[in-house]
BADRENGU-644556 format. One record per residue (C-alpha): residue number from 1; x, y, z negated; residue in one letter. Coordinates in Angstrom, 1 decimal. Layout:
BEGIN
n,x,y,z,res
NUM,X,Y,Z,A
...
//
This chain:
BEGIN
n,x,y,z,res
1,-17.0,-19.0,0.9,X
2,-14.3,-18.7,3.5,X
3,-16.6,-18.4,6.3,X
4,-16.9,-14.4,5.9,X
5,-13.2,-14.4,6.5,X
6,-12.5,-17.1,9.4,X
7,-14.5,-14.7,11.5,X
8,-12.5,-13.2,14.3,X
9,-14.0,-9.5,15.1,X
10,-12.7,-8.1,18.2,X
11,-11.8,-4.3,17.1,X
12,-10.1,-3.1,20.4,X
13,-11.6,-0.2,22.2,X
14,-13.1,1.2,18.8,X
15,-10.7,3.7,18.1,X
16,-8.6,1.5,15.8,X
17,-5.2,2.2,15.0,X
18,-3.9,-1.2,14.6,X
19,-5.0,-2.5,18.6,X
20,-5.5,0.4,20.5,X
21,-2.7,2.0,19.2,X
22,-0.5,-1.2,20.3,X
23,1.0,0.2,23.9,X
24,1.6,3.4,22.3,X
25,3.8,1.9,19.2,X
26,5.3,-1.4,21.1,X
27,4.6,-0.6,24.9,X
28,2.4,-3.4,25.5,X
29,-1.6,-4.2,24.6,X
30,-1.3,-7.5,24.8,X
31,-0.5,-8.2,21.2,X
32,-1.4,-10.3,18.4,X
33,-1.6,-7.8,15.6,X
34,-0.1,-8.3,12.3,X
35,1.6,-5.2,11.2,X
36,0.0,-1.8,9.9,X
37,-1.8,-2.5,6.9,X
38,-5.7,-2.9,7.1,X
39,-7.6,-6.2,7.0,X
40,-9.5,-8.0,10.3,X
41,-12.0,-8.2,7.5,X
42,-15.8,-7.2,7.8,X
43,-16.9,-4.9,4.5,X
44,-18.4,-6.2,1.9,X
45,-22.3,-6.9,3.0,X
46,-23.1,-3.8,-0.2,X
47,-21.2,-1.1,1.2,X
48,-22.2,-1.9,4.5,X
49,-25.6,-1.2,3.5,X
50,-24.7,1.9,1.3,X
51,-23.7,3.1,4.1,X
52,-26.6,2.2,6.2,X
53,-28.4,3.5,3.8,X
54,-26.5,7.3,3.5,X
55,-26.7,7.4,7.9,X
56,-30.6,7.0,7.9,X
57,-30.3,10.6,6.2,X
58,-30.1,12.5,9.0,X
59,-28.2,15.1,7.9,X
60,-24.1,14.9,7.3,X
61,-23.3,18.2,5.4,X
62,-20.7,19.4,3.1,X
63,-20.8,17.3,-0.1,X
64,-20.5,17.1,-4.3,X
65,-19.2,14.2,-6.2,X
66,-22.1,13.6,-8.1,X
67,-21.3,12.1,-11.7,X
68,-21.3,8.5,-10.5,X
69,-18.3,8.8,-8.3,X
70,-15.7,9.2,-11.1,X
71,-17.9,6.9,-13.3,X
72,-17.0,4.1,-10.7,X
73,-13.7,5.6,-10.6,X
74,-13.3,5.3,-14.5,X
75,-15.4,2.0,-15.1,X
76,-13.0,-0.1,-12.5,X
77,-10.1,1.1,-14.0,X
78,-11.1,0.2,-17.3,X
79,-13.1,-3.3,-16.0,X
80,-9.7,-4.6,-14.1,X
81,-7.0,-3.1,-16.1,X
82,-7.7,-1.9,-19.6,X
83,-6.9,1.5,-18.5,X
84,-9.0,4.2,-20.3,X
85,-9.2,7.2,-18.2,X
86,-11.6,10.4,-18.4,X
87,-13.4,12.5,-15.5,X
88,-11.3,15.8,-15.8,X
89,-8.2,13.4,-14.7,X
90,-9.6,12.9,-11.3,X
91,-8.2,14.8,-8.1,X
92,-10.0,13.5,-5.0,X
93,-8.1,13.3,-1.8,X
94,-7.9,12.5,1.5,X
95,-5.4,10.0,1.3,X
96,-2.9,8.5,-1.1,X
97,0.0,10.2,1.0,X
98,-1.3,13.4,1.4,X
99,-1.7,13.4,-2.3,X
100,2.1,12.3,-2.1,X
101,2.5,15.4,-0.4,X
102,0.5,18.0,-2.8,X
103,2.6,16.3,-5.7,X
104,5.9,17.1,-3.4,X
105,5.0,20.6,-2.7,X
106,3.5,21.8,-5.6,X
107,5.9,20.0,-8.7,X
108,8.6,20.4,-6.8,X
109,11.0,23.0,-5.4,X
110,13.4,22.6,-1.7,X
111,16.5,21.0,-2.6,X
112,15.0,19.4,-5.3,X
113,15.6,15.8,-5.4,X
114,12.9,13.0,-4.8,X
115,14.0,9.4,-5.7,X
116,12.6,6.2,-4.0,X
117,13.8,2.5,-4.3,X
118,14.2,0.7,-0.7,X
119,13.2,-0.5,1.1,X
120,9.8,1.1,0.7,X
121,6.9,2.2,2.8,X
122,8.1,4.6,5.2,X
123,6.0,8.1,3.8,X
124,7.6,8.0,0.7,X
125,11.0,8.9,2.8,X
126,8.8,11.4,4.9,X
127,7.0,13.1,1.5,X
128,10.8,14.3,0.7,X
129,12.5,15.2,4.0,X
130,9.8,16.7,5.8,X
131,9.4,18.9,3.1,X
132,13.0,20.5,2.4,X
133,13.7,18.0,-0.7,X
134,16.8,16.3,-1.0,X
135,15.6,12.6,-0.4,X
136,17.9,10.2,-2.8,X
137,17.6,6.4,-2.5,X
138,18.4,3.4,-4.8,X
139,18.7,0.0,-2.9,X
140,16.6,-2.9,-4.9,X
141,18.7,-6.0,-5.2,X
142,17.6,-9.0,-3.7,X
143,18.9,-12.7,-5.1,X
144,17.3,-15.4,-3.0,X
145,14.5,-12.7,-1.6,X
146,13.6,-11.8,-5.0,X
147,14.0,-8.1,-5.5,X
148,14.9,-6.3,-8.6,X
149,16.2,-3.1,-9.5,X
150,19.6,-1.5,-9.9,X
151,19.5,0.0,-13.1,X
152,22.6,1.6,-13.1,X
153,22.5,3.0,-9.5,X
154,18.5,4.2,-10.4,X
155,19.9,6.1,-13.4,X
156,22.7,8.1,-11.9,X
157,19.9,8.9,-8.9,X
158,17.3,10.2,-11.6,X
159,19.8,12.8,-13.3,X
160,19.8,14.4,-9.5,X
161,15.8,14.2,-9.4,X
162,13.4,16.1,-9.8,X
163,10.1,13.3,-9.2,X
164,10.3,9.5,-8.5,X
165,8.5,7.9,-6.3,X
166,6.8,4.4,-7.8,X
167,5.3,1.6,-5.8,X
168,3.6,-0.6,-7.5,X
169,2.8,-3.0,-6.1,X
170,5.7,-2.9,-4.4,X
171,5.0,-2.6,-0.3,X
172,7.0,-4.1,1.5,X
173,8.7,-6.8,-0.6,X
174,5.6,-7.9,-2.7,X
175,6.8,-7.3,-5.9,X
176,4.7,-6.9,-9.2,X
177,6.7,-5.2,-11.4,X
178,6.8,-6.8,-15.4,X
179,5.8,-4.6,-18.2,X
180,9.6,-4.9,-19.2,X
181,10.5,-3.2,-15.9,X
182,8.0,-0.6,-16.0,X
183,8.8,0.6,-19.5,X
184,12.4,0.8,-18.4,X
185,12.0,3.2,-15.6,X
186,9.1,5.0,-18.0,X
187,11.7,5.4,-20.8,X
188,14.5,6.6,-17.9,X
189,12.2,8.9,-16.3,X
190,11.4,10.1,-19.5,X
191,14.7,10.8,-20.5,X
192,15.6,12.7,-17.8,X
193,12.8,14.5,-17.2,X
194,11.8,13.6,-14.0,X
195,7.9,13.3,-13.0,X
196,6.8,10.3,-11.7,X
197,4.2,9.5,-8.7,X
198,3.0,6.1,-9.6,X
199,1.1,4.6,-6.0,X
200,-1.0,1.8,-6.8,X
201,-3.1,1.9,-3.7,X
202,-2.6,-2.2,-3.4,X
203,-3.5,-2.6,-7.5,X
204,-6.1,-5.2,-6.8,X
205,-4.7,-7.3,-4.6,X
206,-2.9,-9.6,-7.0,X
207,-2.0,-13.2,-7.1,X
208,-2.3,-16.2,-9.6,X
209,0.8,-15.3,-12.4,X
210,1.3,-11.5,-11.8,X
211,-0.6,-8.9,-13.5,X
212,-0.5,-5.1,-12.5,X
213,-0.2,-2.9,-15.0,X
214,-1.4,1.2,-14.4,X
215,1.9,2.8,-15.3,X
216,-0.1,5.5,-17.0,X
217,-1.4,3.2,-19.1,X
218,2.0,2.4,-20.9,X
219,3.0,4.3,-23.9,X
220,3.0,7.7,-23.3,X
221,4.0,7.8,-19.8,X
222,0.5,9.8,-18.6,X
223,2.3,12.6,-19.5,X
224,4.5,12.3,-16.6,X
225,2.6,10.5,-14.1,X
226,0.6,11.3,-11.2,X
227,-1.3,7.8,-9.8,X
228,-2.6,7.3,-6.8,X
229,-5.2,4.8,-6.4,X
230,-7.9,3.8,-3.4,X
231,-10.4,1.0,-2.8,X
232,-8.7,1.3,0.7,X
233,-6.8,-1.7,1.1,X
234,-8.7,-4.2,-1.3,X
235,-12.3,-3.4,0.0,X
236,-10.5,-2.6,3.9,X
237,-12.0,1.1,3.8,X
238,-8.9,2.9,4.7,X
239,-10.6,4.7,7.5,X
240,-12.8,6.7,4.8,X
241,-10.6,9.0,2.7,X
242,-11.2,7.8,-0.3,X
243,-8.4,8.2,-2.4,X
244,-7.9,9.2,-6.0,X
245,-5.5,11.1,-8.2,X
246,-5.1,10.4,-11.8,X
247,-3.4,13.1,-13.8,X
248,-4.1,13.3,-17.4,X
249,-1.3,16.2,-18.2,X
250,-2.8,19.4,-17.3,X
251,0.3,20.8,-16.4,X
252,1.0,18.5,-13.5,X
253,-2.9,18.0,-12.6,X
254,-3.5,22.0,-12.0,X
255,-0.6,22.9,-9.6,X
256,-1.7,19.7,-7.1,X
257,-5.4,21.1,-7.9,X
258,-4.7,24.4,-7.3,X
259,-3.1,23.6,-3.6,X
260,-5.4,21.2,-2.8,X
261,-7.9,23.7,-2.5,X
262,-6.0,26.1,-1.0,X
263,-5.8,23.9,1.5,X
264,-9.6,23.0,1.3,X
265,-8.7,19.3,0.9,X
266,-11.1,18.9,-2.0,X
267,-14.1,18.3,0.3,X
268,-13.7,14.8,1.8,X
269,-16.0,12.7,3.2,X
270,-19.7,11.8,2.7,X
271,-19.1,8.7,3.6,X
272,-16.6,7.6,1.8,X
273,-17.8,8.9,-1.1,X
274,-20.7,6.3,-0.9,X
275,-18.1,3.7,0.2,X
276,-16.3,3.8,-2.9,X
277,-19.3,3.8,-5.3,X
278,-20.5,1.1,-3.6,X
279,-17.1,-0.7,-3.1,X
280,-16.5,-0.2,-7.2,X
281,-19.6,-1.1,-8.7,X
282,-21.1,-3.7,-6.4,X
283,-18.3,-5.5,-4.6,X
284,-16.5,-7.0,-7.2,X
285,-17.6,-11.1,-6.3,X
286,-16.4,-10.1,-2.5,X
287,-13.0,-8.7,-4.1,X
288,-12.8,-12.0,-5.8,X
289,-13.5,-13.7,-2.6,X
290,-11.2,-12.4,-0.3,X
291,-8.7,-12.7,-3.2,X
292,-8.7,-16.0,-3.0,X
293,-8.6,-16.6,0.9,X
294,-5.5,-14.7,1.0,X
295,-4.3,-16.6,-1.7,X
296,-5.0,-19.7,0.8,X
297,-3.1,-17.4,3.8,X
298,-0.5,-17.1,1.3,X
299,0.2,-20.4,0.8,X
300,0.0,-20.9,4.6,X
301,2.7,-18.8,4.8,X
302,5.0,-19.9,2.1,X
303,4.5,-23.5,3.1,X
304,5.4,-22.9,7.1,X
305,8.4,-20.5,6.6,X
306,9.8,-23.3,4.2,X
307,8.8,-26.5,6.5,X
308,8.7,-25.4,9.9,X
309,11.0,-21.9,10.4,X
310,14.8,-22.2,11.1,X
311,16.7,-19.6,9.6,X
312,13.7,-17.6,8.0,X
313,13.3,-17.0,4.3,X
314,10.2,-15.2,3.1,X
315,10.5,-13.1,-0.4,X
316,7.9,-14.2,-3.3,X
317,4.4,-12.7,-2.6,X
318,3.4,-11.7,-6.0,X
319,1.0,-8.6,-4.4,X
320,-0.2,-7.0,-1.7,X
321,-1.4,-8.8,1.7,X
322,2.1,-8.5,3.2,X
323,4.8,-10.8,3.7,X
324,8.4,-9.8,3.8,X
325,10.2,-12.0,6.2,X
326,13.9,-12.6,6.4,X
327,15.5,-13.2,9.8,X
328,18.9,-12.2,9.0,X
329,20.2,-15.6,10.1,X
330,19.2,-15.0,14.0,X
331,22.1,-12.7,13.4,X
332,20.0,-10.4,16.1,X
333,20.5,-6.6,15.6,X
334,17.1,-4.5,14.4,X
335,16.4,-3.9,17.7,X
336,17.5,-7.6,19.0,X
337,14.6,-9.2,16.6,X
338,12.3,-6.7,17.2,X
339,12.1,-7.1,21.3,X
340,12.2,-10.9,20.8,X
341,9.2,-10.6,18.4,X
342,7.2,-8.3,21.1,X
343,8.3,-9.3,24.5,X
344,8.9,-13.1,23.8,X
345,6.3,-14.1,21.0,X
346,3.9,-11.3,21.9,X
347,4.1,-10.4,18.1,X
348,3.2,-6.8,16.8,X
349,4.9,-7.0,13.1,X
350,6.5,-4.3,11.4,X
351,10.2,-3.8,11.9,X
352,11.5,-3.8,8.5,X
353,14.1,-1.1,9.1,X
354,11.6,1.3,9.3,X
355,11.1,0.7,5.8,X
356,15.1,1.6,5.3,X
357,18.2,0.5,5.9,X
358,18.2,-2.5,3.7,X
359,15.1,-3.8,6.2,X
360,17.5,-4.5,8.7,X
361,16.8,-8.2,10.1,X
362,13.7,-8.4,8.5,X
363,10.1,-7.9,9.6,X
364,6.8,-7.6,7.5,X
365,3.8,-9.8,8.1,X
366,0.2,-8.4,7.8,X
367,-1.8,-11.4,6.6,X
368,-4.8,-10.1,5.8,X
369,-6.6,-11.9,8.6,X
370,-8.5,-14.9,9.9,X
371,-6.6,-18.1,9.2,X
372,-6.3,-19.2,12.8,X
373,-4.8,-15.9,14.0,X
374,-2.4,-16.3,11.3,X
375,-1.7,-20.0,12.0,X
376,-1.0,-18.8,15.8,X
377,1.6,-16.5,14.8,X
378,3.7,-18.5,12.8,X
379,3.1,-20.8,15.8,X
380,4.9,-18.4,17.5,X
381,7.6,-17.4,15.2,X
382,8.5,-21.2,15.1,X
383,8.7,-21.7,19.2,X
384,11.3,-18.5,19.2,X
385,12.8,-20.4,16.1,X
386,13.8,-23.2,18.3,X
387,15.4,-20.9,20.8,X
388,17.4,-18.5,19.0,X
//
């Protein structure tokens, strides 16, 4: 089974972000790569072939989402997560943050505020201050690397906002938030009327124990929610625009409608159309494979930091294919830890301030990846261990 994913594939010098982007974002090429988020993973073997399949057409016009895109759409949803949802709810985009941005722009107003909880994936600070909003930020609470959430600190942000942002899972500390939680900032939110964009781009990439639950799905939070879901990260298509938004409330769904083709985003991509049919309805077993080799890098992981890594704590990996990784005692500065990781281990990971403040002295891991690679770079991490 694991043999699909032991493979190393040499991506460098085909336009790919995460290698030949690597002098660009940390000055040197000669990286191992572990930090923006896509998998060193081949496609399943069916949407390689649907996609075959759609280039032996030879021609590569404008397109229509034919009735079995959103059937996909609706029948994964429902398959994986119990979460009935209906064509008319369904906003292509080009990409879970430039839906971020439609929702930004069009439900909200400059000033308005836009809450997040941080550290969080960089864009959701970006959606807000790059558009004239009044970014506001509530610092998760972290006992032994397990994050929670300030309750009282989230309240007295919501009465100042006007839409919070939701990750869920949470990138980058791993967290699969409990129904209990989610009710609790549904009933908030609710309270004080503030709209929520719920990002679930990493919903299928669970492990053993969590469960993610749509947001939406919950009582009747629909009625403030925007999600935004993609088979981008779990089927490693993130190069094909193939994001979703759901938005069952006509009165949020139009206004993002309505500027998304103002903007002429509605198009998208023939390609990615097929990707996603194919990823949805015929790639399921790989998703279930894949699921449970990076349960096995997982364990990897969790297993070395605890055995073999001085002074390095790792949060619980309850989602996602990223590890949160917590250096603090190297007592190095940001910038400290993140030269030693580059020019000493020859380590591209993500610097966890640039997920906020609170990512100071911590890095995130990429380990959606062939076992070896990983096994090399905790190598690594543990020879600078012995040095620091």
């Amino acid at each position: 089974m694991s043999e699909r994913f032991d493979t190393v594939i040499d991506r460098r010098n085909s336009g790919c972000f995460r290698y030949d982007a690597l002098n660009m974002i940390y000055g040197r090429s000669d990286l191992l790569s572990l930090w923006v988020a896509d998998m060193d993973f081949a496609v399943s073997d069916e949407i390689q072939q649907a996609l075959a399949k759609r280039a032996q057409h030879p021609v590569y016009g404008y397109n229509l989402r034919l009735p079995d895109f959103y059937q996909a759409v609706i029948q994964w949803q429902q398959k994986r997560f119990g979460w009935n949802t209906k064509e008319d709810w369904i906003l292509a985009v080009p990409g879970i943050v430039p839906g971020l941005s439609l929702t930004v722009l069009s439900l909200t107003e400059p000033g308005d505020g836009v809450l997040i909880l941080s550290p969080v994936y960089t864009p959701f600070y970006n959606a807000a201050t790059d558009h004239g909003r009044m970014l506001l930020t509530s610092s998760l609470i972290s006992a032994e690397g397990v994050y929670s959430i300030d309750w009282d600190d989230f309240e007295a942000k919501l009465k100042q906002s006007k839409l919070f942002i939701l990750c869920t899972p949470h990138n980058p500390v791993g967290r699969v938030w409990s129904e209990e939680e989610l009710c609790k900032i549904g009933h908030l939110c609710l309270k004080h009327k503030v709209t929520v964009f719920s990002d679930e781009i990493h919903e299928d990439l669970i492990f053993t124990g969590n469960k993610h639950i749509p947001f939406a799905s919950l009582e009747n939070f629909a009625e403030i929610t925007i999600t935004g879901i993609s088979p981008a990260k779990s089927f490693n298509i993130a190069g094909l625009a193939t994001a979703v938004l759901m938005i069952s409330n006509p009165n949020l769904r139009n206004p993002v409608k309505e500027l998304s083709e103002k903007l002429h985003l509605f198009m998208g991509n023939s390609f990615g159309i097929v990707a996603l049919i194919a990823a949805y309805k015929d790639s399921e077993a790989w998703l279930e494979e894949l699921l449970g080799y990076l349960h096995g890098n997982r364990k990897l992981i969790i297993d070395y930091v605890d055995k073999e890594l001085t002074g390095v704590q790792v949060s619980p990996i309850e989602g996602t294919y990223l590890a949160w990784l917590d250096f603090r005692e190297w007592n190095l500065t940001a910038k400290e830890l993140q030269d030693t990781m580059v020019n000493k281990a020859l380590l591209a990971l993500d610097p966890g301030i640039r997920f906020g403040i609170e990512g100071s002295g911590f890095m995130r891991l990429n380990f959606g990846c062939p076992r070896s690679i990983l096994q090399e770079a905790l190598t690594r991490i543990k020879a600078l261990s012995g040095s620091i």
